[in-house]
Each structure stands twice: as structure tokens, then as C-alpha cells.
PQR file of N, CA, C, O and H, with PARSE charges and radii, in Angstrom:
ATOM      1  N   UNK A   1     111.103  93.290 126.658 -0.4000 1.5000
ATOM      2  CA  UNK A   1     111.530  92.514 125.512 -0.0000 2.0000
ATOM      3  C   UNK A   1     110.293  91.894 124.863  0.5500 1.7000
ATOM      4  O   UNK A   1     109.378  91.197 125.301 -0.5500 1.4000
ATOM      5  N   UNK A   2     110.535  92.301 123.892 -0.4000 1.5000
ATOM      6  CA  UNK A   2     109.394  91.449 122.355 -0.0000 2.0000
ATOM      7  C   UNK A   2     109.516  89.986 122.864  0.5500 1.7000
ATOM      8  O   UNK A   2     110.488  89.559 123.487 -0.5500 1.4000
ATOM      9  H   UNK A   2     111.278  92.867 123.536  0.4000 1.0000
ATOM     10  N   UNK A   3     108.247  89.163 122.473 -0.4000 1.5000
ATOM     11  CA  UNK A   3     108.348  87.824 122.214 -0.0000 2.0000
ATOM     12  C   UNK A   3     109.718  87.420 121.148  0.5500 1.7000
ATOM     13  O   UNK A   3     110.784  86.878 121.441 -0.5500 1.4000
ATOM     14  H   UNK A   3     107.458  89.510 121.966  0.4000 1.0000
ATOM     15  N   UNK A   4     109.249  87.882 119.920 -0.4000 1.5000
ATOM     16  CA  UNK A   4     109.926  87.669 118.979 -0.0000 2.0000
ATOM     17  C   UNK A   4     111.458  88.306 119.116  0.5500 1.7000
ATOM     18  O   UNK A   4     112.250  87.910 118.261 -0.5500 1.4000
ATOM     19  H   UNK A   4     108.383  88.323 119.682  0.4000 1.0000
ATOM     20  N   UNK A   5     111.880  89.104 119.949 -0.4000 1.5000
ATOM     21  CA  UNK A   5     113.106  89.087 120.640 -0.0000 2.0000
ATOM     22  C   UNK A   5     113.817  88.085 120.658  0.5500 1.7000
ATOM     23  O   UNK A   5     115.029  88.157 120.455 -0.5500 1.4000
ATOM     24  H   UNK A   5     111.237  89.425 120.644  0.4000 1.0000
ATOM     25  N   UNK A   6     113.153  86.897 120.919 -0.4000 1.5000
ATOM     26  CA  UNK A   6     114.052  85.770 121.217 -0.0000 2.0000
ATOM     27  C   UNK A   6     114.396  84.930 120.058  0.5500 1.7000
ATOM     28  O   UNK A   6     115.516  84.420 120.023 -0.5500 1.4000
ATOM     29  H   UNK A   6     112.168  86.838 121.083  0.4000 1.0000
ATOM     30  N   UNK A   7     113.552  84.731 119.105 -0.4000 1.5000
ATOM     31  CA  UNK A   7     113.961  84.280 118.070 -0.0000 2.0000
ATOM     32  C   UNK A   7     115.543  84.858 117.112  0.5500 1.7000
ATOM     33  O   UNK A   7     116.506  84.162 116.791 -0.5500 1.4000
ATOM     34  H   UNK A   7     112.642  85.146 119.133  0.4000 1.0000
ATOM     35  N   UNK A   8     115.347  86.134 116.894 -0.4000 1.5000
ATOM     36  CA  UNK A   8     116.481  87.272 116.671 -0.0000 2.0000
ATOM     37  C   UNK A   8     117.613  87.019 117.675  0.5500 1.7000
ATOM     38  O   UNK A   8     118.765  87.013 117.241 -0.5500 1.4000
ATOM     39  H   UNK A   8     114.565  86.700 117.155  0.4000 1.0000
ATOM     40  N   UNK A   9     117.442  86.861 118.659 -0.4000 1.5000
ATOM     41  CA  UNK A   9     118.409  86.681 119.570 -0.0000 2.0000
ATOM     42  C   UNK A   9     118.899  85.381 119.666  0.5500 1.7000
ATOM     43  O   UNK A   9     119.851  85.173 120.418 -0.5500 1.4000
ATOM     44  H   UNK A   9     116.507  86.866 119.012  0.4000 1.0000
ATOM     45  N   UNK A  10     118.434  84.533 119.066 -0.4000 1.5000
ATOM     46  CA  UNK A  10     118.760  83.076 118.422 -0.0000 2.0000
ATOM     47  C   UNK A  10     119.200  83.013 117.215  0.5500 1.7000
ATOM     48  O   UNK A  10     119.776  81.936 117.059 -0.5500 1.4000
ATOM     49  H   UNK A  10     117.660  84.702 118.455  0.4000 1.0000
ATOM     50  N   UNK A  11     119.206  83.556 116.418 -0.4000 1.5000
ATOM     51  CA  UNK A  11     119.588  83.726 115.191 -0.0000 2.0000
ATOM     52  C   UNK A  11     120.591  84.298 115.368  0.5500 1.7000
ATOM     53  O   UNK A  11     121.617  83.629 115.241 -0.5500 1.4000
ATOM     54  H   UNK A  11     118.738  84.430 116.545  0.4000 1.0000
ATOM     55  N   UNK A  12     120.697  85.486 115.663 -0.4000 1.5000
ATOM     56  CA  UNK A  12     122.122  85.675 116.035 -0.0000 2.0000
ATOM     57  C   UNK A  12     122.831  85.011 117.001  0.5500 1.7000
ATOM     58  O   UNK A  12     123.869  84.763 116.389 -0.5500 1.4000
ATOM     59  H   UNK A  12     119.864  86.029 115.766  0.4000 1.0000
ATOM     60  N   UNK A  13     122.963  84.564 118.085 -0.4000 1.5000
ATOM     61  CA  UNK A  13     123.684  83.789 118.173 -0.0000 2.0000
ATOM     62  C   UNK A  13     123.736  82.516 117.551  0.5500 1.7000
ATOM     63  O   UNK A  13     124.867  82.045 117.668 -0.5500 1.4000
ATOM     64  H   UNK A  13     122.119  84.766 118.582  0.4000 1.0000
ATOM     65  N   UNK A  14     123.212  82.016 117.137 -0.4000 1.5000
ATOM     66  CA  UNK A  14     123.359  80.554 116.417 -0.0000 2.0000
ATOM     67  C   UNK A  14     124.250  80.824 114.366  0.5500 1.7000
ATOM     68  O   UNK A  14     124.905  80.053 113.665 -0.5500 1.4000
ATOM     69  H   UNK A  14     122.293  82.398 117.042  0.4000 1.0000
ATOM     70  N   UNK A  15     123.631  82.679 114.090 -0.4000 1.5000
ATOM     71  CA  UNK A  15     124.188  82.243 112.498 -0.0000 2.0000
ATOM     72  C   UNK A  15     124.737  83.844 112.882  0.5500 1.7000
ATOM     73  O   UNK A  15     124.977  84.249 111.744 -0.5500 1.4000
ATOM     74  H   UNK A  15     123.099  83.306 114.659  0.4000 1.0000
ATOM     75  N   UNK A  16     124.986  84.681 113.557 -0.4000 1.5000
ATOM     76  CA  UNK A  16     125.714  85.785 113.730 -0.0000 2.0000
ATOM     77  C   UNK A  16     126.681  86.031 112.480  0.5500 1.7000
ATOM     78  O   UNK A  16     126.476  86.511 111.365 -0.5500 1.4000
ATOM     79  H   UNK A  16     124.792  84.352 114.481  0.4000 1.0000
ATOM     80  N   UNK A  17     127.981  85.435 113.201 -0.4000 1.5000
ATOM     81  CA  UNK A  17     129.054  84.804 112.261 -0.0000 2.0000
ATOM     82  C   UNK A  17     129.173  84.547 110.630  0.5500 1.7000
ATOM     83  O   UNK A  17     130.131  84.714 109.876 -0.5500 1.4000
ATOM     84  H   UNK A  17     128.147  85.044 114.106  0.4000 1.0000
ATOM     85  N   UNK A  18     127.783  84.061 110.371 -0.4000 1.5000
ATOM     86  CA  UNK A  18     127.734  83.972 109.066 -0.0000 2.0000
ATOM     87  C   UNK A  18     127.482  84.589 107.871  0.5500 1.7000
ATOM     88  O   UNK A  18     126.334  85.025 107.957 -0.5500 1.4000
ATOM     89  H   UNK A  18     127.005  83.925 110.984  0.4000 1.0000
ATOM     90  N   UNK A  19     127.894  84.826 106.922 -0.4000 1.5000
ATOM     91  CA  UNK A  19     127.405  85.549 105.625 -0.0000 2.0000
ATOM     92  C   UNK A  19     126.555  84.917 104.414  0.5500 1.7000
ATOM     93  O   UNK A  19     126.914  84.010 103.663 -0.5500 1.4000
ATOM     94  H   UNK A  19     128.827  84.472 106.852  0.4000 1.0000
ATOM     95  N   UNK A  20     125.838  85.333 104.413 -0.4000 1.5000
ATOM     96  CA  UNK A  20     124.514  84.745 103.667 -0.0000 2.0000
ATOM     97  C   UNK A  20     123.482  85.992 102.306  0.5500 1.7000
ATOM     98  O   UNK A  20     122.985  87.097 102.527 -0.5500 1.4000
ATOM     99  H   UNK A  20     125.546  86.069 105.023  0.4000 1.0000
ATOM    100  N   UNK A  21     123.512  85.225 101.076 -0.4000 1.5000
ATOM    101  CA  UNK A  21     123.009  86.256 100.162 -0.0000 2.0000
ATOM    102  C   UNK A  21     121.591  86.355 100.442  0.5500 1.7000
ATOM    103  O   UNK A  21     120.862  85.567 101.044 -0.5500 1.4000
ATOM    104  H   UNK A  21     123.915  84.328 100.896  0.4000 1.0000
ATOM    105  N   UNK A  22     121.293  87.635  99.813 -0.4000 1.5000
ATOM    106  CA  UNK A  22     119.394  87.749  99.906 -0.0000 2.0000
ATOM    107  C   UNK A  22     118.672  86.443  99.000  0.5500 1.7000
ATOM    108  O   UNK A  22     117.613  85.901  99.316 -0.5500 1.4000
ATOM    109  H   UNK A  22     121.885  88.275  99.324  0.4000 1.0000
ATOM    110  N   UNK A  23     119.250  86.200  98.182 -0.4000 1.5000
ATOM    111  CA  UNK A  23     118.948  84.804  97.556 -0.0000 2.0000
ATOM    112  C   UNK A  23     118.759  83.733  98.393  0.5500 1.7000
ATOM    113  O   UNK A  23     117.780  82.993  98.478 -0.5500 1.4000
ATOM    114  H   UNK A  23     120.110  86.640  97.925  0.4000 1.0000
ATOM    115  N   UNK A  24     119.648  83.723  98.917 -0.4000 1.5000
ATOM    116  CA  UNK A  24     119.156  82.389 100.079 -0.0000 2.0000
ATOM    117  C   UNK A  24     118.262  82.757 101.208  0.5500 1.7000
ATOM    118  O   UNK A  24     117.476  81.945 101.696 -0.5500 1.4000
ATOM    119  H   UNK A  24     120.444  84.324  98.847  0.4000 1.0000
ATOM    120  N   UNK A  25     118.396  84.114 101.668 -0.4000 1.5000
ATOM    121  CA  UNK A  25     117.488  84.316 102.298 -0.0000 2.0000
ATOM    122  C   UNK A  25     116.004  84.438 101.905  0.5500 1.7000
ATOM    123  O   UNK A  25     115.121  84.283 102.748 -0.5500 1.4000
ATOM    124  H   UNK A  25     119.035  84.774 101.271  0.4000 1.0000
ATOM    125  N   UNK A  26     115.712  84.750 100.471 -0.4000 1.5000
ATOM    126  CA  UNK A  26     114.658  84.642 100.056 -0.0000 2.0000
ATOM    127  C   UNK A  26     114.222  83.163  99.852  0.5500 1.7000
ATOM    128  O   UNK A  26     113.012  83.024 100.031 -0.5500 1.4000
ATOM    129  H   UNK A  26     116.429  84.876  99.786  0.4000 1.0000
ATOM    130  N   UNK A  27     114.742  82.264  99.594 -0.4000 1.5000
ATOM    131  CA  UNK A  27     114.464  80.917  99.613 -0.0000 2.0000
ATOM    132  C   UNK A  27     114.109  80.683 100.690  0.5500 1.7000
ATOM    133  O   UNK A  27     112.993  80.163 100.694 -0.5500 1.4000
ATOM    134  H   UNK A  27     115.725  82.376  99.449  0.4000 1.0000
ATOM    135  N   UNK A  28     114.601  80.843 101.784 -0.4000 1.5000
ATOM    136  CA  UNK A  28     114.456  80.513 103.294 -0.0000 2.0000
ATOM    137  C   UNK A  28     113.482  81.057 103.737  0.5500 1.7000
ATOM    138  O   UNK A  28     113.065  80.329 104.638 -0.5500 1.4000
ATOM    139  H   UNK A  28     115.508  81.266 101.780  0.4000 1.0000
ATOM    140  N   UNK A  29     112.477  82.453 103.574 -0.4000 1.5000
ATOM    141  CA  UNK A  29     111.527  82.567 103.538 -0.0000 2.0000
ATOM    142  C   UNK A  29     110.750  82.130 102.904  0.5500 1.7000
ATOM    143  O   UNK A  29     109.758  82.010 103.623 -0.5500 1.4000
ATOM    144  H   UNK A  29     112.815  83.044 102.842  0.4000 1.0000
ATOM    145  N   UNK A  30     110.453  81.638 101.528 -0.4000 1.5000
ATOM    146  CA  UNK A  30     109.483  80.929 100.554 -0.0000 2.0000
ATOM    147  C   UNK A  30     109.437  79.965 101.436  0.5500 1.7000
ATOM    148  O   UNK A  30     108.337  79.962 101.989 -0.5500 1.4000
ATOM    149  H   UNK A  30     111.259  81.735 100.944  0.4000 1.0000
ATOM    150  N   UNK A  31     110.452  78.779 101.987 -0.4000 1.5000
ATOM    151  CA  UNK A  31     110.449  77.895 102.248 -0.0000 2.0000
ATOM    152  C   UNK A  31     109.032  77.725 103.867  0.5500 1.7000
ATOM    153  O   UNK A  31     108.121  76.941 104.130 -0.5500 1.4000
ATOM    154  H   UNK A  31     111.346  78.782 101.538  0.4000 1.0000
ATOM    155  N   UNK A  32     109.631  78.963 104.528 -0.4000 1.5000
ATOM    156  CA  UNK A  32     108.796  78.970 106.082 -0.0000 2.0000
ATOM    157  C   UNK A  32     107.463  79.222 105.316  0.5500 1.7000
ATOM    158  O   UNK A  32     106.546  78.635 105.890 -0.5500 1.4000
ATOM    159  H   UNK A  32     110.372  79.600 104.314  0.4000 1.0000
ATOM    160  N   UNK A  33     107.055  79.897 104.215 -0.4000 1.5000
ATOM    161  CA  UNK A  33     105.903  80.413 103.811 -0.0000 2.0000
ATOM    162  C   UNK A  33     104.797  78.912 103.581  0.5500 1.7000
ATOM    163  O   UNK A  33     103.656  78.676 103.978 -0.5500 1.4000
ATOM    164  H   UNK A  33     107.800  80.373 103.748  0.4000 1.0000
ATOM    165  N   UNK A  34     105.776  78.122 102.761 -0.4000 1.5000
ATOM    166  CA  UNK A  34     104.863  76.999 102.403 -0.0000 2.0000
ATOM    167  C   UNK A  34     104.870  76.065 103.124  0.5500 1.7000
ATOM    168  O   UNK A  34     104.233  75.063 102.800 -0.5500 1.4000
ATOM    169  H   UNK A  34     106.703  78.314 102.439  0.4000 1.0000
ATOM    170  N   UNK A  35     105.638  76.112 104.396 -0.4000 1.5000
ATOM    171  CA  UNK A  35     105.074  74.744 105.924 -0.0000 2.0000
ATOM    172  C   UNK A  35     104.385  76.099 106.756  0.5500 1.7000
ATOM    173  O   UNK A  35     103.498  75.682 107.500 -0.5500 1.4000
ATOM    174  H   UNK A  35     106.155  76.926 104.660  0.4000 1.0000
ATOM    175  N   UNK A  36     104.518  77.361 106.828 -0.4000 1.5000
ATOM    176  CA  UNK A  36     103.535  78.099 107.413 -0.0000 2.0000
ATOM    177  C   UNK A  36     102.603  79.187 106.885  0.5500 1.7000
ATOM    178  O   UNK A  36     102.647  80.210 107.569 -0.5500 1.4000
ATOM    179  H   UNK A  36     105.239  77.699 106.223  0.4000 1.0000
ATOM    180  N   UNK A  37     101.805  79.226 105.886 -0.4000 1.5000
ATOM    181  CA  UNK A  37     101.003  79.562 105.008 -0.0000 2.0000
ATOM    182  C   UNK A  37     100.289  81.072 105.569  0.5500 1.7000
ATOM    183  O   UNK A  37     100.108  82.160 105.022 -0.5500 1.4000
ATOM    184  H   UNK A  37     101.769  78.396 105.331  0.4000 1.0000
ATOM    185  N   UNK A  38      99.946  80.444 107.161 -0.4000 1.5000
ATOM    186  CA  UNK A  38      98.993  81.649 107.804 -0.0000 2.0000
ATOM    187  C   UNK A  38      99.609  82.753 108.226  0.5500 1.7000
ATOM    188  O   UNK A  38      99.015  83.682 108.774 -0.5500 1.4000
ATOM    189  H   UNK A  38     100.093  79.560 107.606  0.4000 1.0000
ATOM    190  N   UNK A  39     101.579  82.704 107.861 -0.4000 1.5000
ATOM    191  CA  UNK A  39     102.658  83.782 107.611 -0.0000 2.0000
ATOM    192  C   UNK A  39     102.874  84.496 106.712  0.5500 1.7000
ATOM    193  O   UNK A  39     103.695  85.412 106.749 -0.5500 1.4000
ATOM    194  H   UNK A  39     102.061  81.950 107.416  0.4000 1.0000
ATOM    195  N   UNK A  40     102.197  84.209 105.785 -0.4000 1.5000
ATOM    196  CA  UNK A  40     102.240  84.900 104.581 -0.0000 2.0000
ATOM    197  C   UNK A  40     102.288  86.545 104.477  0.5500 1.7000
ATOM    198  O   UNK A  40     103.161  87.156 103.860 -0.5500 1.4000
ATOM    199  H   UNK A  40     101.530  83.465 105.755  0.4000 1.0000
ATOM    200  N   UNK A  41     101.545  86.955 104.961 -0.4000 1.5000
ATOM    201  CA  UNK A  41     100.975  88.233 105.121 -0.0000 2.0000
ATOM    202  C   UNK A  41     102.100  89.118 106.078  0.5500 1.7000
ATOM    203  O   UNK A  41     102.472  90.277 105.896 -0.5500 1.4000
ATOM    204  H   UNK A  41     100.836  86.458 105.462  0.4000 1.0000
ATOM    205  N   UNK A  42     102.514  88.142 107.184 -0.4000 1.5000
ATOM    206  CA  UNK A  42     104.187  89.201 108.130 -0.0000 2.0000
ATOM    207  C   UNK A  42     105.039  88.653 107.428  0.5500 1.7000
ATOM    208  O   UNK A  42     106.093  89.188 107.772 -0.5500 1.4000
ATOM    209  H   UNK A  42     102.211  87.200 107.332  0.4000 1.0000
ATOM    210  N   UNK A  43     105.280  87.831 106.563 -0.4000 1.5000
ATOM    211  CA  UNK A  43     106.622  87.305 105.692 -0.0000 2.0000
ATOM    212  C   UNK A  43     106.634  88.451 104.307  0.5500 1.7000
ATOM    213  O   UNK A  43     107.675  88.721 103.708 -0.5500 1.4000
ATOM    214  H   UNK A  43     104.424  87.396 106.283  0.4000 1.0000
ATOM    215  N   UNK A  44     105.851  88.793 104.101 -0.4000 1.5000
ATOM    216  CA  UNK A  44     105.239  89.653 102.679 -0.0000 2.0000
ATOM    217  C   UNK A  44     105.695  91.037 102.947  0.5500 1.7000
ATOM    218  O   UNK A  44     106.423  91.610 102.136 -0.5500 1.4000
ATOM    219  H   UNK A  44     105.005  88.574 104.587  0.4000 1.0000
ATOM    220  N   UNK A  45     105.152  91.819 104.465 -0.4000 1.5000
ATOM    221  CA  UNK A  45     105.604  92.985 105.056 -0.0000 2.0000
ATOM    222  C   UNK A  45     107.285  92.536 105.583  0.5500 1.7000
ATOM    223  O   UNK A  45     108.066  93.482 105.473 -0.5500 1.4000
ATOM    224  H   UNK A  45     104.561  91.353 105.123  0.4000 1.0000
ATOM    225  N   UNK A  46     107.661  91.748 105.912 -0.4000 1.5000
ATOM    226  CA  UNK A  46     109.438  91.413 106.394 -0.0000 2.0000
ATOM    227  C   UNK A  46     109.897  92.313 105.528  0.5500 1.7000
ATOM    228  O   UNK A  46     110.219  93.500 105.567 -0.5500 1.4000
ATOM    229  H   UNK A  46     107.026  90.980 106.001  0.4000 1.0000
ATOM    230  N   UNK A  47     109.807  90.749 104.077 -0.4000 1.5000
ATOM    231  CA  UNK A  47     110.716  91.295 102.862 -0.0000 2.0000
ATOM    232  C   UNK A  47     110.175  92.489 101.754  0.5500 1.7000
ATOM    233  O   UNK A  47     110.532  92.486 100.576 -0.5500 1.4000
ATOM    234  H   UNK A  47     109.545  89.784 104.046  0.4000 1.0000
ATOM    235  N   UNK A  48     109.343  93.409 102.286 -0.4000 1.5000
ATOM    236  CA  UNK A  48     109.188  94.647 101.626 -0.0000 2.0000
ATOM    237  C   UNK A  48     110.092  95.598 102.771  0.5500 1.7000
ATOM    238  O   UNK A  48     110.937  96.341 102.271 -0.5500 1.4000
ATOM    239  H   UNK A  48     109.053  93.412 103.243  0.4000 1.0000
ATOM    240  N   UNK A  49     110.018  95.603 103.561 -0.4000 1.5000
ATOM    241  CA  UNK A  49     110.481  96.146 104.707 -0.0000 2.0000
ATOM    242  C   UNK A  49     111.957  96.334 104.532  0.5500 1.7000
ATOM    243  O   UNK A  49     112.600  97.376 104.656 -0.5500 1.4000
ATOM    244  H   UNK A  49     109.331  94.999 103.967  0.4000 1.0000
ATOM    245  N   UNK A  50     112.429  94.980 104.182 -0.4000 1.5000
ATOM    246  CA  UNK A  50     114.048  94.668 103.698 -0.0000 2.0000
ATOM    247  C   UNK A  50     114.307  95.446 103.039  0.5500 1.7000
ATOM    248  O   UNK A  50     115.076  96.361 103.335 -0.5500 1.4000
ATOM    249  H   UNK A  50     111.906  94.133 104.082  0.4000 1.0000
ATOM    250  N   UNK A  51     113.442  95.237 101.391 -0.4000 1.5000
ATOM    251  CA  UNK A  51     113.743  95.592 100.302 -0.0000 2.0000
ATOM    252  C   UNK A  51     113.809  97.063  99.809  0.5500 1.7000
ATOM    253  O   UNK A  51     114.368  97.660  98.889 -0.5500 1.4000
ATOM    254  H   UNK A  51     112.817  94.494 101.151  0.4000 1.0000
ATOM    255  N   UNK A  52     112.761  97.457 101.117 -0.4000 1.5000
ATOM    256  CA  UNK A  52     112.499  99.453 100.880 -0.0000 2.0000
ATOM    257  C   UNK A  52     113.491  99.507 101.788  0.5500 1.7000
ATOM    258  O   UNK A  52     113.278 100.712 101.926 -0.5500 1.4000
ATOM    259  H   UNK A  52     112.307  96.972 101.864  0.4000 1.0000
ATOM    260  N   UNK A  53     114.659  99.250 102.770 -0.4000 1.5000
ATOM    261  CA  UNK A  53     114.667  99.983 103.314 -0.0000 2.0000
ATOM    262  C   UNK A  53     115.936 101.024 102.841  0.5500 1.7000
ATOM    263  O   UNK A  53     115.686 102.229 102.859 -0.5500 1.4000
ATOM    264  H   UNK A  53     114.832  98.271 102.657  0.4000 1.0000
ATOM    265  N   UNK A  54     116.795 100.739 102.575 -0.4000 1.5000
ATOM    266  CA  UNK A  54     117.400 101.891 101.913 -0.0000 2.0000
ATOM    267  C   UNK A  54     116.594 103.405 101.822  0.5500 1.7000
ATOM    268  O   UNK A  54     116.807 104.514 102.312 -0.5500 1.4000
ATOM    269  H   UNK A  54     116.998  99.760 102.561  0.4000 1.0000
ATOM    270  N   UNK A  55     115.320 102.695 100.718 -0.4000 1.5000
ATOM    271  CA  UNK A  55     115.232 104.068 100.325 -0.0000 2.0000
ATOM    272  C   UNK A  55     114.285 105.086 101.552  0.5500 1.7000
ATOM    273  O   UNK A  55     113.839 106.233 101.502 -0.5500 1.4000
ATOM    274  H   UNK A  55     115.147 101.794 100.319  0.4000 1.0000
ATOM    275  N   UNK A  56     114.269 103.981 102.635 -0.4000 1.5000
ATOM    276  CA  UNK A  56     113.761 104.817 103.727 -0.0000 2.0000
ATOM    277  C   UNK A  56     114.896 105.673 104.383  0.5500 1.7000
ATOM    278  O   UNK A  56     114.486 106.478 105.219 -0.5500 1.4000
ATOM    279  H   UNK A  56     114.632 103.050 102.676  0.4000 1.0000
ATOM    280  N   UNK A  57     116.418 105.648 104.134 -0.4000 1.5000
ATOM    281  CA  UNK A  57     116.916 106.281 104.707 -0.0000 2.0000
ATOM    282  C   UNK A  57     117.645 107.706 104.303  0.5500 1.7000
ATOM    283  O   UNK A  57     118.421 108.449 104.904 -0.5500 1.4000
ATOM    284  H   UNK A  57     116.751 104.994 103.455  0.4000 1.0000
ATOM    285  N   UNK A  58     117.052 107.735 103.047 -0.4000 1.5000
ATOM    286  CA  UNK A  58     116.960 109.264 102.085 -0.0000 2.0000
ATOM    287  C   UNK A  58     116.101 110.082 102.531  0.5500 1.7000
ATOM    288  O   UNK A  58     116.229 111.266 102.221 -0.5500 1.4000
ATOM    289  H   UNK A  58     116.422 107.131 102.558  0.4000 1.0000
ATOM    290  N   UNK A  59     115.186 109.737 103.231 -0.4000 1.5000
ATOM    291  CA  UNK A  59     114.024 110.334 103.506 -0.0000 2.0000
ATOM    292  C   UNK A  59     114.245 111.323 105.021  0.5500 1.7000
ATOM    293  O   UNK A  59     113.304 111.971 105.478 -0.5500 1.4000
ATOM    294  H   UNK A  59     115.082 108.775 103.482  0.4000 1.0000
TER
END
């Protein structure tokens, strides 16, 4: 198991359940970006990652 396993595995259990737009989720990243700055760069690859992935699955 990943470090970061556990975070994901906190998130889901803690917001599983919930339904949430990319809008807020994009806020919610801006938000971690500007109390954690030196994230920028794996927050940047996340939400490209998100955003391509569809069209990764034509491929």
C-alpha cells in the first residue's frame, strides 16, 4: 500500500456517500494550493489527469 493510500482511503470513507461538482472540487484544490504552494506542481498533474481522462479511454 501507497502512503497516499491512506488519505483516499479517508476520503472515502469520511465523503464516499457524497456527491460533489468538479466546481467545488476545483475550489477545494485552489484552496489546498494556496495554504500548500510547494503542491502546486502534483495538484496541476491531479487535475489534468482528471480532466484528460476520458479522452484516455478512446485510446
Amino acid at each position: 500500500m501507497y502512503f497516499t493510500d491512506r488519505g483516499i482511503e479517508e476520503l472515502e470513507e469520511r465523503r464516499g456517500d457524497e456527491e460533489v461538482s468538479l466546481a467545488w472540487l476545483a475550489d477545494r484544490l485552489r484552496a489546498f494550493v494556496d495554504a500548500n504552494p510547494d503542491f502546486e506542481t502534483a495538484i496541476e498533474r491531479l487535475a489534468t489527469f482528471l480532466a484528460r481522462d476520458d479522452d484516455e479511454i478512446d485510446d
